[in-house]
Structure formats: C-alpha cells, structure tokens
C-alpha angles and dihedrals in degrees: 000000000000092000074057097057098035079054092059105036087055091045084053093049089053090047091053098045082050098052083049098050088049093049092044082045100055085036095065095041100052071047104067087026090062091046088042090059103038082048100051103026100035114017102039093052093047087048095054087070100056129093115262105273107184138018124237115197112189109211128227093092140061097207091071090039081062087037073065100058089049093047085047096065095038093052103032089167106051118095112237129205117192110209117223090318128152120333110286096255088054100051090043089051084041089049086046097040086052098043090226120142115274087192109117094355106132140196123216101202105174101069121092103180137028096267086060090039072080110031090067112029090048093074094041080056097046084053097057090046106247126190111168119023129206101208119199126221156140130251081235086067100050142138089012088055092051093047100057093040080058094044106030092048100022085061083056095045091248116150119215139184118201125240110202116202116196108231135204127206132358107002117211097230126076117197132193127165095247093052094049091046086056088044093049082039098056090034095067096050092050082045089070102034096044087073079074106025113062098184110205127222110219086197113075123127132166114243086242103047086053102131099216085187092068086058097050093095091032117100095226118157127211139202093258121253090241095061087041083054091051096046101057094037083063094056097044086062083045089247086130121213 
C-alpha cells in the first residue's frame, strides 16, 4: 500500500513539472511570436520613415573603412560601430591621416564572419537606441550582405538603408550561393531566438580610447599611406575606389 501511494505521489509530481514545462513552453513562444510581429509589423515600418541614427561598417575591406572617415565627417553626430575592420592601430593612423573625428567611433572586435558581423553589432545597436541603420558595403558582398541586414535587424524592428562602396583588387569576401544560403539559414533561426537571447561582444573600444602603446610590440601590418593617398585622390576626382 504505501509503495502505492509513493507510486502515485511521484507520478503527481511529474504531472505537475510537465504541466509547467507545457505552460513556460507556450509562454515563451507566444513570447517570441508576439516580438516577432510588433517588430516586424509596427516598429520596422515606423522605423522606415526616421532618419538614419547610427552607422554600421562591415569589416573585410579598407575602402569602406575609408567610406568611414568620409561618413564620419558628414555625419559628426552619428554614432558609428566598425565590424571586425582593420587592426585597431590601422583604422586610428587611417581616422588621423584623413583629419576626420575618432569620438564615438567604435570597434566591434569578437565577430569573424558576416553572420556574426550581426550577431554582435545588433545588440550594441539596440543599446544606443537605433531606429534607423546605414549599413556599409561593398557590391562583392551582395546579395549575402543585403539578406541578413534585412533578417538580423528587420527581426529587431531596426530599419536600415545600404551604403555600396566600389572596390578594386583583391576583395576580401568571397560569395558563393551556398555560403550565402547557410548564412540566410542560420539568419532566420537566430532571427527568432534572438527576441530572448541578447549575445554580448567583450571587445568593444572607442576609436579614441585605442592605447597605441599597447601595438608597438605587436607585428601588425597596414594598407600603406601612399595607397590611402592614392584612394581617396581618386575619389576626390570622382574616379571611385
């Protein structure tokens, strides 16, 4: 009788933790389901209809590194986040050589692909408050690029607006269809779960906190001041990159 009873006490505690699990379940769900839909459906296309906030450079070039430089003395008050560019000691000689502003110009340091590009940059952005994005690329990093600034920012009800820098020589992208399929794959789950998961970058220093002391030991190599010369001498005389 009282292995009965301890039966059927243990097989009404499991009752109960599984009734639980089903009502958290469906919680979290209708959730995300809710986020999803005034994201999509309400914020983004408010957000259509801002003013672009905030500039988001995608590494994995130095012409739009140099694009930056430009953006950051048309826009002197937008805050502006670097993706994964150059090395820190490159992009702080590229801001000086140029003369343009280093104040709340930030580098994202923890992403190495362009999934991660927005894994890690979307949440620095949700922090500042962004409401509408100008995202910098490049024409060799579309349509990959495009997809997951709809997905990645879209799912967060952040508007955007793409910036397409001509390159010359050797990009640093490679696309193929089937990488940009995993990318736009992996995009849309993240999409969903990222209305619960917020992932945080560790590396993340302002342009004009960068310790060059800290590089001088370091073997770190740079695009050279004279082909920086000649970049943006060819877009002053509208030759483009």
């Amino acid at each position: 009788m009282k292995k009965q009873k301890l039966d059927l006490s243990r097989h009404l505690f499991w009752k109960k933790i599984t009734r639980l699990f089903r009502f958290l379940l469906v919680g979290v769900l209708g959730f995300i389901l809710l986020s999803l839909i005034n994201n999509l459906a309400i914020r983004l296309p408010q957000n259509l209809t801002q003013d672009v906030d905030a500039i988001l450079v995608l590494g994995g070039s130095v012409q739009r590194e140099i694009y930056a430089t430009e953006l950051a003395d048309a826009y002197p008050k937008l805050p502006i986040l670097i993706s994964q560019g150059s090395s820190e000691p490159c992009i702080v000689d590229l801001f000086r050589f140029t003369g343009s502003r280093k104040s709340n110009v930030w580098l994202e340091k923890c992403a190495n692909s362009t999934f991660e590009n927005f894994f890690f940059s979307v949440p620095i952005l949700k922090d500042w408050g962004v409401h509408k994005v100008k995202v910098v690329t490049s024409p060799t990093h579309l349509p990959r690029a495009e997809w997951l600034v709809k997905i990645h920012l879209g799912a967060q009800g952040i508007a955007a607006e793409m910036s397409i820098v001509k390159e010359t020589g050797i990009p640093g992208n490679n696309e193929s269809l089937i990488k940009t399929g995993l990318d736009i794959t992996r995009s849309m789950v993240w999409g969903i779960f990222s209305q619960i998961i917020r992932p945080y970058c560790s590396d993340v220093t302002e342009l004009s906190k960068v310790d060059l002391n800290n590089w001088k030991n370091q073997n770190y190599q740079c695009e050279s001041r004279l082909r920086l010369y000649k970049n943006l001498q060819r877009k002053k005389q509208g030759l483009g990159f």
